[in-house]
C-alpha distance (Angstrom), angle and dihedral (degrees) to the residues before:
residue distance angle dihedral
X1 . . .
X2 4.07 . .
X3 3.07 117.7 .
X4 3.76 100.2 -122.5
X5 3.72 83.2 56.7
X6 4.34 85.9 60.6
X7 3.77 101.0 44.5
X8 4.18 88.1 49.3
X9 3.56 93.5 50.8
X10 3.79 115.6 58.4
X11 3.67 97.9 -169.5
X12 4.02 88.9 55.9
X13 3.28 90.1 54.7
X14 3.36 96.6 55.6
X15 3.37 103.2 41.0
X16 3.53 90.8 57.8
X17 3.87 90.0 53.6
X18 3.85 91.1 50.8
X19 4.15 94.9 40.5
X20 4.33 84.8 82.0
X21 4.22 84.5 74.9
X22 4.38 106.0 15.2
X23 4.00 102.4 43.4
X24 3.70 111.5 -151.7
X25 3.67 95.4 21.1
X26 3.97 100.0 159.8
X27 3.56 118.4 -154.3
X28 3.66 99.7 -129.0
X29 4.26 80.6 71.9
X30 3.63 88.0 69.7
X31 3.87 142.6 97.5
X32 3.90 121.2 -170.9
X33 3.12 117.1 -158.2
X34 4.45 118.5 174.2
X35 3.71 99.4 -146.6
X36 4.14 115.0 -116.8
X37 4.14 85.3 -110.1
X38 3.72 99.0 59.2
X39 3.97 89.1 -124.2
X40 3.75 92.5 104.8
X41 3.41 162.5 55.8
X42 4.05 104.6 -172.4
X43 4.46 106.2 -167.0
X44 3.60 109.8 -162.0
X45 3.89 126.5 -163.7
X46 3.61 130.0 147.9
X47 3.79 121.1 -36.0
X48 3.94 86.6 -21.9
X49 3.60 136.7 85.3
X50 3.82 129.9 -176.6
X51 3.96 130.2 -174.2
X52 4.20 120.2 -152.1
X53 3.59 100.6 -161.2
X54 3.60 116.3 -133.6
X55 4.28 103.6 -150.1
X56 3.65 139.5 31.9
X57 3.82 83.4 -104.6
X58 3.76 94.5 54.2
X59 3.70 98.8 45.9
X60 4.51 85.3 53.0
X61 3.85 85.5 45.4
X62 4.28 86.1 54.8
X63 3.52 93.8 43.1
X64 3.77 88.4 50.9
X65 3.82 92.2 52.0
X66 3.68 93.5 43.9
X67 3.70 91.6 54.9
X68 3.81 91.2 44.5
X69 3.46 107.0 51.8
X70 3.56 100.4 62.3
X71 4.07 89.3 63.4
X72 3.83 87.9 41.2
X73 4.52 89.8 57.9
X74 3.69 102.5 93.6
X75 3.77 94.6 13.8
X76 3.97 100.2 79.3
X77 3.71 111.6 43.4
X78 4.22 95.5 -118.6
X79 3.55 121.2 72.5
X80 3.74 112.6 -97.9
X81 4.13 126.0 -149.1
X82 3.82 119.4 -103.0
X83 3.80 117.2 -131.5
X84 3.64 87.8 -156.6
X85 3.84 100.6 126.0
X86 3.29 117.8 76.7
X87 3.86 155.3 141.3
X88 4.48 119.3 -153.8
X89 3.16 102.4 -165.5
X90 3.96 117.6 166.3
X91 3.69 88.1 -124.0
X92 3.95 100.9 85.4
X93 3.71 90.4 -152.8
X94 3.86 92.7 58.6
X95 3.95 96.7 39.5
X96 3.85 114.9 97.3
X97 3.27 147.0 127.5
X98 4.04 138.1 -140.5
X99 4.04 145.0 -144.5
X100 3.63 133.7 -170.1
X101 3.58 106.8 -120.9
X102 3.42 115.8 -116.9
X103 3.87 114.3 -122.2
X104 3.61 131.9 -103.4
X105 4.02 145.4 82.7
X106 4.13 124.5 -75.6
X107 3.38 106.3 -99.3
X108 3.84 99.5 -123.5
X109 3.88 118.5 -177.4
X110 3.69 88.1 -108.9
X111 3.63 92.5 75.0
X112 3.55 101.8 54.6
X113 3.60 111.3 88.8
X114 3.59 144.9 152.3
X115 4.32 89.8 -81.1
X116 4.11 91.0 56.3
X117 3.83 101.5 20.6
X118 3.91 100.5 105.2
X119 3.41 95.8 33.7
X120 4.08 96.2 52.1
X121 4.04 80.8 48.3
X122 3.21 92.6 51.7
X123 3.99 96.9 50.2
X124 3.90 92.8 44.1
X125 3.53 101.1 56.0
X126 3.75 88.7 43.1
X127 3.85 86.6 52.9
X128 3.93 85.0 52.0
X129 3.91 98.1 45.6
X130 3.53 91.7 50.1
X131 4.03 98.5 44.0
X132 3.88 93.9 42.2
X133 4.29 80.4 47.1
X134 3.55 90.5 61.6
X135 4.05 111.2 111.6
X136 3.67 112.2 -95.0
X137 3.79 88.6 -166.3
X138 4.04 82.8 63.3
X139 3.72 99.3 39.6
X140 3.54 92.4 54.7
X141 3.84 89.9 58.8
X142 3.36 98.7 57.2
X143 3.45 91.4 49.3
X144 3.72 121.0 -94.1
X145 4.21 117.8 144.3
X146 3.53 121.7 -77.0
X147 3.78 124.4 -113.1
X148 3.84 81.8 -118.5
X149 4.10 96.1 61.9
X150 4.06 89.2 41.6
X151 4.27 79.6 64.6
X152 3.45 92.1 46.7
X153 4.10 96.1 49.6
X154 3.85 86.9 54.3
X155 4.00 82.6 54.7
X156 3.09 94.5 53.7
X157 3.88 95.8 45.1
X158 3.47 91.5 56.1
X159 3.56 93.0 60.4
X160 3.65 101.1 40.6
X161 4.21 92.6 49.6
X162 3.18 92.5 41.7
X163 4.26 85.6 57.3
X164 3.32 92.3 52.9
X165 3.99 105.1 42.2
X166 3.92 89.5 53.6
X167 3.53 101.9 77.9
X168 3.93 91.1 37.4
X169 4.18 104.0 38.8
X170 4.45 128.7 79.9
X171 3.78 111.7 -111.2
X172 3.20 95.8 -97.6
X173 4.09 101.4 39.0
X174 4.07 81.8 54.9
X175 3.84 91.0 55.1
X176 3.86 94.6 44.4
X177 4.25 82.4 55.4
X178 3.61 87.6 55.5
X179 3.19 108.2 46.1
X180 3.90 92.9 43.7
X181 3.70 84.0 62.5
X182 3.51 97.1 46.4
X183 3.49 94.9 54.6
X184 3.82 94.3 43.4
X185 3.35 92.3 52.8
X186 4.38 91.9 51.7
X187 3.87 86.7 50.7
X188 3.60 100.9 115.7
X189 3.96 91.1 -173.2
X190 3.60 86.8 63.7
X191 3.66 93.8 61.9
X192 3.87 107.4 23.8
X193 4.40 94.2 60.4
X194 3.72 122.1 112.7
X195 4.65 97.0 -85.6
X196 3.83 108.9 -141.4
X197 3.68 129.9 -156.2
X198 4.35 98.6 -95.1
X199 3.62 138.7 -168.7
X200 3.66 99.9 -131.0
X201 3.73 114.7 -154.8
X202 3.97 97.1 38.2
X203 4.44 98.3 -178.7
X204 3.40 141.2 157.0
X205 3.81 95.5 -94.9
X206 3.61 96.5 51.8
X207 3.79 103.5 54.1
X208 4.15 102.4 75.6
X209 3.61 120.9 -171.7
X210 3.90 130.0 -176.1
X211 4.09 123.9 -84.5
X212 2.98 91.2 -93.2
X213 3.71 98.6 56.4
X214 3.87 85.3 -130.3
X215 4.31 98.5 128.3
X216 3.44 146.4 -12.9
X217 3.87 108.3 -80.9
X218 4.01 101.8 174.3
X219 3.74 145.5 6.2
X220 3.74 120.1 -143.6
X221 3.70 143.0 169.9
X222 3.84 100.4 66.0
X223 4.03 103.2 167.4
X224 4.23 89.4 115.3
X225 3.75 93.4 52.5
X226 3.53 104.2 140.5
X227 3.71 144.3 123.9
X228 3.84 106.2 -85.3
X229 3.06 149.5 117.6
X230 3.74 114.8 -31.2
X231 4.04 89.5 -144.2
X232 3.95 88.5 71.6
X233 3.59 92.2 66.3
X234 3.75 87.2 57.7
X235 3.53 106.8 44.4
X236 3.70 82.1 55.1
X237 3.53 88.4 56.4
X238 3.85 101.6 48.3
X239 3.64 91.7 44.5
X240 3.68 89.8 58.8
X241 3.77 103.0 39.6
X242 3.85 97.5 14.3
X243 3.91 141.6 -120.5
X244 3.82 97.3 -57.7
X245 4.08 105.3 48.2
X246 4.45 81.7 29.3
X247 3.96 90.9 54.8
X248 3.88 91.3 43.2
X249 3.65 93.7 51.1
X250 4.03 85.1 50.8
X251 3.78 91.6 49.7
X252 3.92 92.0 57.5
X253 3.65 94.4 41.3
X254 4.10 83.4 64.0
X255 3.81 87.7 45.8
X256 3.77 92.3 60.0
X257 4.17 92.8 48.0
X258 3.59 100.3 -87.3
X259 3.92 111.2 136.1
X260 3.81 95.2 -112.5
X261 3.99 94.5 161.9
X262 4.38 127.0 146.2
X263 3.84 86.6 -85.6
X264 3.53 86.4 62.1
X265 3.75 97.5 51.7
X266 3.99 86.2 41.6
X267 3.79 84.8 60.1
X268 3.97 103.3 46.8
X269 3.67 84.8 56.3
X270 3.40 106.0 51.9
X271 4.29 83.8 45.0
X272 3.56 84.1 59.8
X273 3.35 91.4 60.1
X274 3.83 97.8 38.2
X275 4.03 77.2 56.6
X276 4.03 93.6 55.4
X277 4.08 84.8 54.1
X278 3.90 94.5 46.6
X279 4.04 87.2 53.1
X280 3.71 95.8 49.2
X281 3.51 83.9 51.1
X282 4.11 95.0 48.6
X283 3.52 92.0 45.0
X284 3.82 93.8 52.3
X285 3.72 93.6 51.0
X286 3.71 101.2 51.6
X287 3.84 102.0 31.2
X288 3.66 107.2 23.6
X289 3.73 145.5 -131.4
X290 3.46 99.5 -48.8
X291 3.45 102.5 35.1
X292 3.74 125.9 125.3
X293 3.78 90.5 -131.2
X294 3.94 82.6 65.5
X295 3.97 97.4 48.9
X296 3.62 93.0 50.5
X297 4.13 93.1 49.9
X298 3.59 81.4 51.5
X299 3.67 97.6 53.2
X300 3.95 86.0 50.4
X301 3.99 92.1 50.3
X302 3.92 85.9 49.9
């Protein structure tokens, strides 16, 4: 095959990279999909996924995850993918690695209903208490971000939102953005709580239950593991299932020893906010200025 024929076909190109370890791969099995972050390229295909990481950064973060995970099988309840697979090539478009996908259905807010309700509660918060449990100490060694860089990405949001919004906010809407930031950023009890080892990018289509819609059988969709904030997690989770099922799930998690206190709710909030920011910010980088992926972030932010 030419090679112009490779670099204008994505899938090619990745099937060839992924051929080394799953022979006759064909690139019509394949979905690519360039993550909202820029970090990575996730390739899909039955059963399996793989993710080519995109910057020096993203490659550490997928080392870190790879390590991680392993230690993290057995100690949260739902299975957990394996980032055992892979290929480290010095080429970053070539270097990857892969996971079988553990089985079950998305849980979409559909399924929860009054039959399974309680009992899905009852499995995410234990999910949370026991992932949050996990020893930063030990995650930290194998890897994962320090509490120190999480700081510095909210930095470095601040500046880069606040970039964009200018040309696009009122007066007085732009000076409400930056002061919110300023005094987020001065909030010592943002930065001084206990961190905890978190999942990151908690969504609908990474929390799998069984058929029947009876428990949680598997968590997936680890690229923001990191130690953080354990509010992130949360304000993930209300977002997707909203403020009823979300504050339910954060009731329990108390229940089962997990500090679950009023600073806590204080700080899910203000991460769902930090959250509307980082979308503006996403949508401005991959669609542009005057895209409509931009005015509806902005709506949310509003």
């Amino acid at each position: 095959m030419s090679e112009a024929a490779v670099a204008s076909d994505p899938r090619t190109r990745y099937a060839l990279a992924l051929q080394e370890h799953f022979p006759g791969l064909s690139p019509s099995d394949l979905t690519v999909d360039q993550q909202p972050d820029g970090e990575f390229v996730a390739v899909d295909w039955p059963d399996w996924q793989a993710l080519f990481p995109q910057t020096e950064n993203a490659a550490e973060q997928l080392a870190a995850i790879a390590a991680i995970m392993p230690h993290l099988r057995g100690f949260v309840s739902p299975a957990v993918p394996l980032w055992d697979t892979a290929s480290l090539g010095r080429d970053g478009s070539r270097s990857w690695r892969a996971a079988r996908r553990p089985e079950g259905r998305p849980l979409q807010p559909e399924l929860i209903v009054d039959q399974n309700r309680e009992r899905l509660v009852r499995d995410l918060a234990g999910f949370f208490h026991e992932l949050h449990g996990f020893s930063v100490e030990r995650a930290r060694s194998l890897g994962a971000a320090s509490f120190r860089s999480w700081r510095d990405e909210h930095e470095a949001l601040a500046r880069r939102s606040q970039s964009v919004l200018r040309p696009l906010l009122s007066w007085s809407r732009m000076t409400w953005a930056r002061r919110w930031w300023s005094r987020f950023l001065d909030d010592d009890a943002l930065w001084t709580h206990e961190p905890a080892l978190v999942h990151g990018s908690v969504g609908v289509d990474r929390l799998l239950v069984d058929p029947l819609v009876q428990e949680l059988t598997a968590v997936t969709g680890w690229r923001g593991l990191r130690v953080a904030d354990p509010a992130l997690d949360f304000a993930h989770l209300v977002d997707a299932y909203g403020t009823e099922l979300g504050w339910r799930i954060v009731e329990h998690y108390g229940q089962l020893g997990s500090t679950a206190d009023a600073a806590l709710f204080r700080r899910i909030r203000l991460q769902q906010t930090v959250t509307r920011f980082r979308d503006v910010v996403t949508a401005a980088d991959r669609h542009g200025a005057d895209s409509q992926a931009l005015a509806d972030a902005l709506n949310r932010l509003r």
